[in-house]
C-alpha positions in Angstrom: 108.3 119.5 55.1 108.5 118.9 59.1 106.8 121.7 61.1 108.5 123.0 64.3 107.5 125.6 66.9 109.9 127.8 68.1 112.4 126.7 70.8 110.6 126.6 74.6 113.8 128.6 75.6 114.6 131.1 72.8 116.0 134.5 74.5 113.6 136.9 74.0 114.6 140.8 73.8 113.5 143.3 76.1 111.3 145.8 74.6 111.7 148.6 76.4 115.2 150.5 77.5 115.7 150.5 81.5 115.6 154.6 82.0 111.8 154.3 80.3 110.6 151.4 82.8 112.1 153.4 86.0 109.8 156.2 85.0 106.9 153.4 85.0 107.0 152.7 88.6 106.0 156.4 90.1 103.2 155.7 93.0 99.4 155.9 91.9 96.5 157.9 93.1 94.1 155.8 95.1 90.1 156.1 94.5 88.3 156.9 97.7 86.4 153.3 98.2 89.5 151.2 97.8 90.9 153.1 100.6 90.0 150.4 103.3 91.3 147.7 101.3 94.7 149.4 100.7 95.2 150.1 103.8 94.7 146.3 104.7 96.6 144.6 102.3 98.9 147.6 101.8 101.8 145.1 101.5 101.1 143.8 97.7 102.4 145.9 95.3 103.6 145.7 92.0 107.5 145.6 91.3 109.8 146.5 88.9 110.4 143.0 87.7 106.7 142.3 87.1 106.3 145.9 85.6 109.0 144.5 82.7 107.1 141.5 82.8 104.2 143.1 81.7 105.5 145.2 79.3 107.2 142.0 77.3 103.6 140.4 77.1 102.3 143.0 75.9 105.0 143.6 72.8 104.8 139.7 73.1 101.5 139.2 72.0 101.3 142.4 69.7 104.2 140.5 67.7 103.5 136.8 67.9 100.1 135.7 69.0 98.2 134.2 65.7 95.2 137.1 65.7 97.8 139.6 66.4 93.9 141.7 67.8 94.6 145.5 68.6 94.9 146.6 72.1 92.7 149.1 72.5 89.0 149.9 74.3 87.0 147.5 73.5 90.6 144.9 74.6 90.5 147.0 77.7 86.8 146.4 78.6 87.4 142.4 77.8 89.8 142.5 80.0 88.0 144.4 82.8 84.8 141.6 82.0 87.3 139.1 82.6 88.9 140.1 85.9 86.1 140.5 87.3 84.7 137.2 86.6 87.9 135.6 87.2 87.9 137.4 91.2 84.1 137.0 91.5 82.8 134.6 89.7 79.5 134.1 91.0 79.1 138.0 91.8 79.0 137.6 95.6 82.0 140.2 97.0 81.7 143.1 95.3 78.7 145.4 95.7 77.7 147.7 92.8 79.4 150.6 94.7 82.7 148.5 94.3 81.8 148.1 90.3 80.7 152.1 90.0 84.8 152.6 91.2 86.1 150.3 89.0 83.9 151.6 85.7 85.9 154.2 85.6 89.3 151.8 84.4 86.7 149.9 81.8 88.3 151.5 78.3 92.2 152.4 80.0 93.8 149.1 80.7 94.5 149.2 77.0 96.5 152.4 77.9 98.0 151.3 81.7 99.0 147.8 80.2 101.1 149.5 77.2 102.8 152.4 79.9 103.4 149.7 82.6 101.0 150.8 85.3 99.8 147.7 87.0 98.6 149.8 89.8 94.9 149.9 88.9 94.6 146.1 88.9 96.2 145.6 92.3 93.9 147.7 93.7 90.6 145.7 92.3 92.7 142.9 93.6 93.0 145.0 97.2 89.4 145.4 97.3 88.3 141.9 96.1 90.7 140.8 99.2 89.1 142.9 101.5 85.5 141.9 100.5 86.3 138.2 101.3 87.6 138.9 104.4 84.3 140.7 105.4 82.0 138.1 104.0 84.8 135.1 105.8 83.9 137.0 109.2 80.0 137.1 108.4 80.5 133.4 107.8 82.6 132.7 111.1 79.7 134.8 113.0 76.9 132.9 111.5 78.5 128.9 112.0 79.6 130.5 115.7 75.3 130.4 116.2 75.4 126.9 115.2 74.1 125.1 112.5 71.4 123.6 114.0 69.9 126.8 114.8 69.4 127.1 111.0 65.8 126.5 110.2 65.0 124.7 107.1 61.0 125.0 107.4 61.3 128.4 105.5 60.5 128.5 102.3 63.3 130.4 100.8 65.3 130.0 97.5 68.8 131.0 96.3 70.0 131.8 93.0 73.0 129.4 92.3 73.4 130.7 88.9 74.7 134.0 89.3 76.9 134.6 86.7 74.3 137.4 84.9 72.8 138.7 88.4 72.7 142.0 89.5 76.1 143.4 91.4 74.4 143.5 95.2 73.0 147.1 96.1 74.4 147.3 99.7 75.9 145.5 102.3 72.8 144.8 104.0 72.0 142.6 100.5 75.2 140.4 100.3 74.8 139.5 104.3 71.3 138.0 102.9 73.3 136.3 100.0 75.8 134.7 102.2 73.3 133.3 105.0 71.5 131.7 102.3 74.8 130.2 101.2 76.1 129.3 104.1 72.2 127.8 104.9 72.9 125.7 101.2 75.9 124.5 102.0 74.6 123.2 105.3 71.8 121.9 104.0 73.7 120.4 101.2 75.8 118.3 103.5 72.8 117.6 105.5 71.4 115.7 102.7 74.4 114.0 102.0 74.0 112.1 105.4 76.6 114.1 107.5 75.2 115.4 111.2 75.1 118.9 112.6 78.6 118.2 114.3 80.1 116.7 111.4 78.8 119.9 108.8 80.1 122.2 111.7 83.4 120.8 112.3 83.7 120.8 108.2 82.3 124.5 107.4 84.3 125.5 110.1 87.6 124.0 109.1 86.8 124.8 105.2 86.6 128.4 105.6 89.5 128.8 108.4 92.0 127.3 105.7 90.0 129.8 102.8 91.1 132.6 105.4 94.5 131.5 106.1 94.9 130.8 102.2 93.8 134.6 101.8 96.3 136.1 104.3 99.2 134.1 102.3 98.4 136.2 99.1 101.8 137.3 97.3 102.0 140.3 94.8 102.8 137.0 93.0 99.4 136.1 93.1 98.1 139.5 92.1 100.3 139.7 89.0 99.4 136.6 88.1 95.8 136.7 88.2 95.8 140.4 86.3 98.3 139.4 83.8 96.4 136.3 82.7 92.6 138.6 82.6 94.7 140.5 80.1 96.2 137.4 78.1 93.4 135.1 78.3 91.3 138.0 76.0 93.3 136.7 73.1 92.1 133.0 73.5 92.1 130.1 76.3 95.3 128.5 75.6 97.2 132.3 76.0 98.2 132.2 79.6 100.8 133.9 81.7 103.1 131.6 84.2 104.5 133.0 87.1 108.1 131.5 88.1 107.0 129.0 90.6 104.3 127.4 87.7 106.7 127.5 85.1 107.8 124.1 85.7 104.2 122.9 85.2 104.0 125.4 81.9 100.1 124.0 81.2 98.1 125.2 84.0 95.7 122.9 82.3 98.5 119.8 81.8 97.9 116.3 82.5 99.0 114.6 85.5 100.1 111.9 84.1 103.8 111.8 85.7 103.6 110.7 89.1 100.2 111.9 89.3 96.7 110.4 88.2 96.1 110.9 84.7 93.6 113.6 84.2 93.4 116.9 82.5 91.7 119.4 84.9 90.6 123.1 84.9 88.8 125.4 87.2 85.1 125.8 87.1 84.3 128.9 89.7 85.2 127.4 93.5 85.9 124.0 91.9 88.1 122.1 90.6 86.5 119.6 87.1 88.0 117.1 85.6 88.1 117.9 81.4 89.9 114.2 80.1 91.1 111.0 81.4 94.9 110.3 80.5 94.4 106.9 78.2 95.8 104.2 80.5 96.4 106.4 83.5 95.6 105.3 87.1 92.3 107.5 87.0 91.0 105.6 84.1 91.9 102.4 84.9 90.0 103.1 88.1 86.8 103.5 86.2 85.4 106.2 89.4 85.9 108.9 88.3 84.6 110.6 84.7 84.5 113.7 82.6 82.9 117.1 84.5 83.4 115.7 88.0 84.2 118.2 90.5 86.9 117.2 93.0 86.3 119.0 96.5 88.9 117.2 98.8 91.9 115.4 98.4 93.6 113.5 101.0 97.8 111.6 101.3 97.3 107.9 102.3 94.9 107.7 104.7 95.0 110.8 106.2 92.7 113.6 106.9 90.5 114.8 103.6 91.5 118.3 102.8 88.5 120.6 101.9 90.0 122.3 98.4 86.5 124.2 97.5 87.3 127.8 96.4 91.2 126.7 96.0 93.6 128.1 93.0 94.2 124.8 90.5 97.5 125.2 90.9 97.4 124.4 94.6 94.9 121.6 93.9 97.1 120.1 91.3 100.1 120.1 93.6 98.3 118.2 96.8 96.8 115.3 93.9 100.4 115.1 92.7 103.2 112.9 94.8 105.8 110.0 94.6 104.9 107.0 93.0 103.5 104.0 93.9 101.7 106.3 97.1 97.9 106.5 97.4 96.1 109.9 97.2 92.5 109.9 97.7 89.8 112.0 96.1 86.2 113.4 97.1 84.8 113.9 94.0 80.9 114.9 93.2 79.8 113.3 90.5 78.8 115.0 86.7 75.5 113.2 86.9 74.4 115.0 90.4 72.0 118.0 90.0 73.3 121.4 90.8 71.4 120.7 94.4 73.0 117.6 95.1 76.5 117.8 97.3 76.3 113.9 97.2 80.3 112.7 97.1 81.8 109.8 96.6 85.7 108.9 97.9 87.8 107.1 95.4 91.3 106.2 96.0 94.1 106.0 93.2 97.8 105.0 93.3 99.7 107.4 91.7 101.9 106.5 89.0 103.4 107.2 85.8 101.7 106.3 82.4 103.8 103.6 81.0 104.1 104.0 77.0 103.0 100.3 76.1 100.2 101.0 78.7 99.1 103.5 76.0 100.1 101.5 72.9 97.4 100.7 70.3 95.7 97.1 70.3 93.8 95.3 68.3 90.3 92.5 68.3 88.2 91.0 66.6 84.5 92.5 66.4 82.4 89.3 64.8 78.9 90.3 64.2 76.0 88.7 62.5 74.7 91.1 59.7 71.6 90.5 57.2 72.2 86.7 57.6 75.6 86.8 57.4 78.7 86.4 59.3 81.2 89.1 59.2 84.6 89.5 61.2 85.7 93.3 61.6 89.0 94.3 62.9 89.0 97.2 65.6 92.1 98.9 66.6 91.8 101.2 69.9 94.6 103.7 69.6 94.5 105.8 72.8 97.1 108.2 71.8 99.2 109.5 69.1 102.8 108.4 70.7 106.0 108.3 70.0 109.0 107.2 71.7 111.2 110.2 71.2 114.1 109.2 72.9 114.2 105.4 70.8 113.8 107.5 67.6 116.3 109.5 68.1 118.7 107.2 68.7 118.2 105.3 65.9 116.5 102.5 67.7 115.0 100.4 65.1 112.6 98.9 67.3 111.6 102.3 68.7 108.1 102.0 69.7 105.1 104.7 67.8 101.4 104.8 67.1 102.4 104.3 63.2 104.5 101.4 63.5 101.8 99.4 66.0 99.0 100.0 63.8 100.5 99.1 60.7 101.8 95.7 62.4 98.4 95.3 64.1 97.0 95.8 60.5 99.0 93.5 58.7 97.8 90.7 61.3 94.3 91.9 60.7 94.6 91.4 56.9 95.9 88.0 58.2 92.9 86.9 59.7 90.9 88.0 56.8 88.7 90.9 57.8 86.0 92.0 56.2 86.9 95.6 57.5 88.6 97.6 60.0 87.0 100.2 62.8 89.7 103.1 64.2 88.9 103.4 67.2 89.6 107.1 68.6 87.2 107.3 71.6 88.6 109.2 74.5 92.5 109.9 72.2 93.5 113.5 73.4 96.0 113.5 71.0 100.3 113.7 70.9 102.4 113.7 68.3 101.8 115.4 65.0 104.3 113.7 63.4 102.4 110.2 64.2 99.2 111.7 62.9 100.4 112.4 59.8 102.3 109.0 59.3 99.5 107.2 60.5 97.1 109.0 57.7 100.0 107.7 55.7 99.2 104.4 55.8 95.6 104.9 54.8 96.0 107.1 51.6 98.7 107.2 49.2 101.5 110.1 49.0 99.5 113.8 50.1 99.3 116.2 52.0 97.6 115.3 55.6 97.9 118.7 57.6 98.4 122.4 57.4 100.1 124.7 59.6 99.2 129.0 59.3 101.1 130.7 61.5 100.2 134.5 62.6 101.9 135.9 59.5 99.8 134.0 57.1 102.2 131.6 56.3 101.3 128.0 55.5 103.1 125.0 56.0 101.9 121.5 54.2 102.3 118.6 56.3 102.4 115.7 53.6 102.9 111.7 53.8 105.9 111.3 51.4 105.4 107.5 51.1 104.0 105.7 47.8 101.3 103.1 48.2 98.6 102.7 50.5 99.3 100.1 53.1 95.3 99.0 54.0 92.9 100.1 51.1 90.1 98.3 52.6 86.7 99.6 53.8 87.5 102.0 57.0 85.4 103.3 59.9 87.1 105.8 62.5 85.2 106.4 65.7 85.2 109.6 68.0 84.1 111.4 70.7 83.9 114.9 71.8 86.9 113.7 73.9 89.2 113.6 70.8 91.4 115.7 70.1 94.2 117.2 68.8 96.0 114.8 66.8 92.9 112.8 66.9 91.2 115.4 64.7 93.9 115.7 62.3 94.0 112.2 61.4 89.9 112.1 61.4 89.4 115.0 59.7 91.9 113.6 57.0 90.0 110.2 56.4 86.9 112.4 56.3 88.7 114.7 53.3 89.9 112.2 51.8 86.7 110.2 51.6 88.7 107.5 53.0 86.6 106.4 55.8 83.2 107.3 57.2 83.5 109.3 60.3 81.4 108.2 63.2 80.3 108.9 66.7 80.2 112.7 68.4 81.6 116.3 67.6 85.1 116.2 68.5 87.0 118.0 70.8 87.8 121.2 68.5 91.4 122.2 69.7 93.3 123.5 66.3 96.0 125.8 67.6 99.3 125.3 68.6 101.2 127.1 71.8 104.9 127.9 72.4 106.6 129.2 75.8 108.3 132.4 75.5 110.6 132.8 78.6 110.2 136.3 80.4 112.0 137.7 82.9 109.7 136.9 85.5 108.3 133.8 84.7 106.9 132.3 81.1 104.2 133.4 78.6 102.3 130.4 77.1 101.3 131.8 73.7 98.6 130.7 70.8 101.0 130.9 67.1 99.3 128.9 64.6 96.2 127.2 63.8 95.9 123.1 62.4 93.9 123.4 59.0 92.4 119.9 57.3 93.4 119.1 53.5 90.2 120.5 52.9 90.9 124.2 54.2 88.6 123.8 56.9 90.0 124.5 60.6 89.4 122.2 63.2 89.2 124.7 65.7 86.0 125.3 67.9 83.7 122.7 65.7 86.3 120.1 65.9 85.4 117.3 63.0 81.6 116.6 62.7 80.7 112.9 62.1 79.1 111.4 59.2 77.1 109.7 61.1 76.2 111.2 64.6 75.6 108.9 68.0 74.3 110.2 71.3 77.0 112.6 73.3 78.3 111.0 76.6 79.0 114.4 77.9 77.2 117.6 77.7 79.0 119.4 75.0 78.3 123.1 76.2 80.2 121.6 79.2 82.7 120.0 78.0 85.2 121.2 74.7 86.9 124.1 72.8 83.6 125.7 72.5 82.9 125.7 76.0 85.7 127.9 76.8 85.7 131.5 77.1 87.3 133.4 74.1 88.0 130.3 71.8 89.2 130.9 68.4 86.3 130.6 65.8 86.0 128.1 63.1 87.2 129.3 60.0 89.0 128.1 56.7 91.7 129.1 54.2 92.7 127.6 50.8 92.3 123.7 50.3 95.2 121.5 49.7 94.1 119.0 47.8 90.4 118.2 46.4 89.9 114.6 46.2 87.5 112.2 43.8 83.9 112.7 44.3 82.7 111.3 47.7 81.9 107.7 47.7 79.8 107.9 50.9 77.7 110.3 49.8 75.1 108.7 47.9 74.5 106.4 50.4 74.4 108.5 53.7 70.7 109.1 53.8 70.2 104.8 54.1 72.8 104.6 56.5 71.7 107.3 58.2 67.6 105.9 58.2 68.8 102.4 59.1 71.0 103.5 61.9 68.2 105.1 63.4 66.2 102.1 63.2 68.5 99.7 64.8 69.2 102.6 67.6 66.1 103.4 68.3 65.5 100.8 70.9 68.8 99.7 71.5 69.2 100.1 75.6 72.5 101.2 75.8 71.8 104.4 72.5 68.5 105.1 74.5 70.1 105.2 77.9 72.4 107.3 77.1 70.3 109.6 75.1 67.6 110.5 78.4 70.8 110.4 80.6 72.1 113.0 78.9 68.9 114.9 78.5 68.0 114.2 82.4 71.4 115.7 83.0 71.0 119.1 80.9 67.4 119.3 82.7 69.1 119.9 86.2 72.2 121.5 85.0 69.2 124.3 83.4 68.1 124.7 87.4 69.3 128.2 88.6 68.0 128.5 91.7 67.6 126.1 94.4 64.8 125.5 97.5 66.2 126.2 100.8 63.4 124.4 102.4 64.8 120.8 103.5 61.3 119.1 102.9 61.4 120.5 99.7 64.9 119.5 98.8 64.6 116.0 99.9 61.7 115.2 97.9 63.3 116.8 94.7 66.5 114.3 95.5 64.2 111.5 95.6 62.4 112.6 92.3 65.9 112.8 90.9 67.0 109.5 92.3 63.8 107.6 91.5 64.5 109.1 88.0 68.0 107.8 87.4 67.6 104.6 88.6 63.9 103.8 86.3 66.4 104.7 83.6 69.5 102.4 84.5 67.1 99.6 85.5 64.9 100.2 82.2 68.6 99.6 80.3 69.1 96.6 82.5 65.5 94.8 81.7 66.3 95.7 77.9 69.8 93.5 78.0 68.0 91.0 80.4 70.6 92.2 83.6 69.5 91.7 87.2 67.6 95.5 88.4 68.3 97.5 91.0 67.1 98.3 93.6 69.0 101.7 94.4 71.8 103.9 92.9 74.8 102.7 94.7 77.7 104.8 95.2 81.2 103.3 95.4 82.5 102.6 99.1 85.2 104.5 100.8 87.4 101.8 101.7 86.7 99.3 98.6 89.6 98.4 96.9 89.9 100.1 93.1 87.8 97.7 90.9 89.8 95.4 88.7 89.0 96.7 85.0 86.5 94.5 83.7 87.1 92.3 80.2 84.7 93.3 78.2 84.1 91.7 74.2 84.1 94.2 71.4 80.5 93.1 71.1 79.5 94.3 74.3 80.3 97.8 73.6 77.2 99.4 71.6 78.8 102.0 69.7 82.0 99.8 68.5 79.0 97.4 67.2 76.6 99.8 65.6 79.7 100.9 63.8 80.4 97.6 62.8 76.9 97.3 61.5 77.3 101.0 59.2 80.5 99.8 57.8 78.5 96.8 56.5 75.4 98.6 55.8 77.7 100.8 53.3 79.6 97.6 51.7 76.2 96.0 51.0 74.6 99.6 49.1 78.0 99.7 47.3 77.5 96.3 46.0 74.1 96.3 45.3 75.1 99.6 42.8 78.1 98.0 41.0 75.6 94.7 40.5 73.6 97.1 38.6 
């Protein structure tokens, strides 16, 4: 059976009869305090197409979305919890006056959403508007002084993490908030080496485009931003698009045509890279990496435009451009504390992932185990692809994950392996058909996948083909960057007992989205959910390794789980329950002698106090305002990170450093470096565990 989602352009009916929606449009009765901010930005207003709009989401996602969740009070006040962080994030424009107004919508958008009445979100939207232009004037007032009037002897703090802080009481308490944050963000940029003219000219020019960007706001915008408060309840992937996104129908899509190659999403003012396209011209680049925040972005060589506090949309747009032309990024690195403004420029050509960039490839891994000699085969499959338009005309040399693997296998079985590594690092996934032919060629005929849709329905995704094309001892290694179609196929060998599962918690994306056209614009709906053979979702936990290495990236940072109103975990019915689990009785060795060959390895213990050193200042919520202070906590920092790298370095017997470099401006992109299979620490240590298994298992059928 072949699983497909409903057509991207089905015609959708309109729910409600046209006489009903003209009654929906009578004016609404202002509160008192949003007054000002009506009277300012008057001009946006809800219309009768977005009113329709609104309606169709509604019966939309009362009729399709997989939960199919009530809309009622405790909807309403999710959605109310969500505007509000989505308009103030870090609780800095609205004062608890603002929120006393506001309570008194918390339990009736349930009510104004089903009747059409948008009017009640426009106004928060009025308000928030008018409260950034008053703090964008306090800010103009206080760089006007200059900022080398600012003294940084005081020792003062500010609370950066503000997403639990109080609403401010008064006025008088947010004009204390925002001098602080203006005295940060000079101080920042201090520390980064920038002069008091430099920081001035910068601040200055930052918040002149944040104003002008706030007097273009549309009823567009508005919609937009209330609509997708009210969709985004039912989980992350459920997201409104208004007619000029609909042509980019992921908000959240990579930019892999024409563009860099990386999956981004907003994180409060900034802009953070989630993934790396596989083979993309951000990858290849090796500068920039998971949880970076990109702050500017500049055409060619010209001037770097400040996009702090922009909509990803708009960022997404200026980082996208013709092919073959350079865009340069200001990006702050992951690994910088929460204090630390320190920015590097990289530049990228632009450019379109070619397919046989991303095709799957194959070495040789020889490693020297109890004595012995062994040669593994590895196979790095960055994506699960398939060359639609070749298979569909009946190419016969059309090019697919499936097909290269199985050749890459066959000349693997050639060279007389003693055993092959998958290797799924970094694979964000693709085609589901490919996973499910590429588990194909691992087990013989079953079911690999299965598909429930909202109605309970599920459909089994099966490999039809008899025979096992490698039955040979099998490792497949992941990340908390794989996903998708990654976890299918993982979470199939695991099932299956197949092959032992190593490396991090995976990604944890299980659903599956259509586009419903609208009137006005697109909704991007959540329809089914991915299920392994075993009944056990891969949603929100993703596939859990048998064997567990250190994580590259914070996971509470990075992942389905780290996003707000993901889908739990759950399970339904298994498919299929296979033999007794060869692994099992040996998982306690291979788990003892993996931590005895890790334990000192450089590149596992690096990794391991990076990581740790990294949660340790992400956990700082306030910061020192005093400059002494600050530099002498960078230093500590610095002096920190660079005992670690050089303590790796001794280990291998590499030359030290002397400081932590950051890459130069006008440096060329680097050349990606060759590396052996054996260089890479986690490719060999599974190496080692596959072999560490084949040795138990022979020492038990000896006996």
């Amino acid at each position: 059976m072949r699983y497909h989602l409903p057509s991207r352009r089905t015609t959708m009916q309109r729910f409600l009869p046209a006489t009903a929606l003209a009654l929906l449009l009578g004016l609404h009765s202002l509160p008192a305090a949003a007054k000002a901010a009506a009277e300012n930005w008057a001009y946006l207003q809800p219309d009768r197409e977005q009113v329709i709009a609104s309606l169709n989401v509604v019966e939309l996602l009362k009729r399709h979305h997989y939960n199919k969740p009530p809309l009622d009070d405790a909807r309403s006040a999710k959605i109310y919890e969500g505007y509000l962080k989505m308009l103030d994030p870090a609780r800095s424009y609205f004062t608890a006056a603002d929120i006393a107004q506001f309570d008194r919508w918390q339990k009736k958008f349930d009510d104004l959403l089903k009747s059409g009445d948008l009017e009640p979100g426009f106004i928060i939207y009025r308000t928030y508007l008018q409260r950034a232009e008053e703090r964008l004037d306090q800010v103009d007032a206080l760089l006007a002084e200059g900022v080398d009037k600012i003294d940084f002897s005081l020792d003062e703090s500010l609370l950066v993490d503000r997403e639990k802080a109080p609403w401010a009481k008064n006025q008088a308490e947010l004009d204390d908030l925002w001098r602080k944050r203006v005295k940060d963000e000079v101080l920042r940029l201090k520390l980064a080496g920038k002069d008091s003219k430099d920081i001035q000219s910068l601040l200055q020019k930052r918040y002149k485009n944040q104003r002008k960007r706030l007097e273009q706001t549309r009823g567009e915008d508005v919609f937009q931003a209330y609509i997708n408060a009210f969709a985004q309840t039912y989980d992350p992937h459920t997201n409104y698009l208004s007619p000029d996104n609909a042509e980019n129908f992921d908000i959240n899509m990579s930019l892999s045509l024409e563009g860099i190659g990386a999956v981004l999403q907003t994180d409060n003012e900034y802009v953070k890279v989630v993934r790396l396209v596989p083979a993309g011209p951000a990858e290849k680049s090796k500068l920039i990496a998971p949880a970076d925040k990109i702050v500017g972005v500049a055409q060619g060589d010209k001037e770097m435009v400040d996009v702090i506090g922009w909509r990803l949309d708009e960022v997404v747009k200026l980082i996208r451009g013709p092919k073959g032309s350079k865009v340069r990024l200001e990006v702050i690195p992951a690994s910088n504390a929460p204090s630390d403004q320190t920015s590097k420029v990289v530049s990228i050509i632009r450019e379109a992932v070619k397919l046989e960039e991303q095709a799957a490839q194959k070495s040789v891994l020889k490693l020297q185990h109890e004595g012995r000699d062994y040669k593994l085969g590895v196979i790095k499959v960055p994506a699960f692809y398939l060359d639609f338009k070749a298979y569909r005309a009946q190419d016969p040399n059309y090019k697919s994950t499936t097909r290269d693997v199985k050749r890459l296998l066959g000349e693997l079985k050639q060279e007389k392996v003693d055993g092959v590594v998958i290797d799924l690092r970094d694979n964000g996934g693709g085609s589901l058909q490919e996973a499910t032919e590429l588990t194909g060629l691992f087990i013989d005929q079953g079911p690999t996948v299965l598909v429930r849709n909202s109605d309970g329905r599920v459909d089994v995704l099966a490999d039809e083909e008899p025979g096992v094309f490698y039955d040979g001892p099998l490792a497949v290694l992941v990340d908390r960057l794989s996903a998708s179609a990654s976890e299918i196929f993982a979470g199939a060998m695991q099932d299956y007992h197949r092959a032992l599962i190593l490396g991090g918690q995976t990604f944890g994306k299980g659903t599956v989205q259509t586009i419903q056209p609208l009137n006005h614009g697109e909704l991007k709906l959540t329809l089914a959910k991915f299920y392994r053979v075993s009944g056990q979702s891969t949603q929100h936990q993703g596939v859990l390794p048998d064997i567990a290495y250190p994580d590259i990236v914070d996971t509470k940072e990075i992942g389905e789980s780290a996003l707000p109103e993901a889908m739990p975990w759950d399970s339904i019915k298994p498919a299929v329950r296979p033999d007794s689990n060869p692994y099992k009785p040996f998982l306690a060795e291979l788990k003892a002698r993996h931590q005895s060959r890790t334990s000192g390895n450089p590149d596992f213990v690096f990794t391991r106090e990076r990581l740790a050193l990294a949660q340790e200042l992400m956990a700082e919520t306030s910061v020192s305002l005093n400059e002494d202070k600050r530099r002498a906590q960078h230093a500590d920092i610095e002096k920190r990170q660079l005992s670690l790298e050089n303590a790796k370095r001794q280990a291998k017997g590499e030359e030290l450093l002397k400081e932590i470099k950051a890459e130069d401006e006008d440096a060329a992109p680097a050349e990606p470096e060759k590396t052996k299979p054996e260089d890479d620490a986690y490719l060999t240590e599974s190496g080692h565990i596959l072999l560490d298994y084949l040795g138990l298992e022979a020492t038990v059928a000896k006996h």
